[in-house]
N, C-alpha and C positions, 0 to 999 in steps of 0.2 A: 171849769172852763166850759163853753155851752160849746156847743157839735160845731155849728158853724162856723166860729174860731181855731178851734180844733184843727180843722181839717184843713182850714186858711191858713194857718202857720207852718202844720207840718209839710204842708206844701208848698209853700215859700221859703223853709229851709230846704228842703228835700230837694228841690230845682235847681239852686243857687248854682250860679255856671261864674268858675270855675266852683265843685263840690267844696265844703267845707264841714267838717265834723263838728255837731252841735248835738246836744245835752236833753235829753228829755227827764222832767220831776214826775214821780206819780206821789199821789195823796199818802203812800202807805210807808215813803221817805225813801224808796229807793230810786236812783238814776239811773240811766241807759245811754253811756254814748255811741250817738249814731255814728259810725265813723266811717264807711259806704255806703254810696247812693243804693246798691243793690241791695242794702242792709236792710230796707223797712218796707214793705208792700200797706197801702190806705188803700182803703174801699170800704165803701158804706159807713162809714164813720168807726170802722174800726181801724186798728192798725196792727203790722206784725213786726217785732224786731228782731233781725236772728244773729247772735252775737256769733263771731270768730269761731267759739268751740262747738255750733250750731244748735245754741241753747234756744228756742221761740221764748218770745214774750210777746201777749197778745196786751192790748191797752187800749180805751177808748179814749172820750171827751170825759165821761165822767171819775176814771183814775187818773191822768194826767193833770198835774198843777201849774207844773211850768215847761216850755222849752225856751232854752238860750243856746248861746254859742257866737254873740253879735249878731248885727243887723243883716238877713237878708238882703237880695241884691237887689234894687228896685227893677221891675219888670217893665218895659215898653210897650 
């Protein structure tokens, strides 16, 4: 996934008003659902996701393969 993309999607899920929990791939086959907005901090093209038992997982553009969860909301 290039940075750019990256960071376009996860913020296109991450915004989605009303929030909705969506799915991040990394390269190394494990997933991450996001399931709070307060759950993932982006900057600089990195990201943080801090699960429920407040495990960090740190991930860029370059482990990241996929996010889903359906279609973000289109923006105005």
């Amino acid at each position: 996934m290039t940075a750019k993309n990256f960071e376009r999607t996860l913020r296109a899920f991450h915004r989605r008003a009303p929030f909705r929990p969506f799915s991040v791939a990394l390269v190394s086959g494990d997933r991450m659902e996001i399931d709070h907005p307060d759950a993932l901090v982006l900057r600089g093209g990195v990201a943080v996701f801090v699960a429920a038992d407040g495990t960090p997982t740190l991930f860029d553009h370059e482990s990241a393969s996929e996010v889903s969860g359906g279609r973000p909301a289109a923006r105005n």
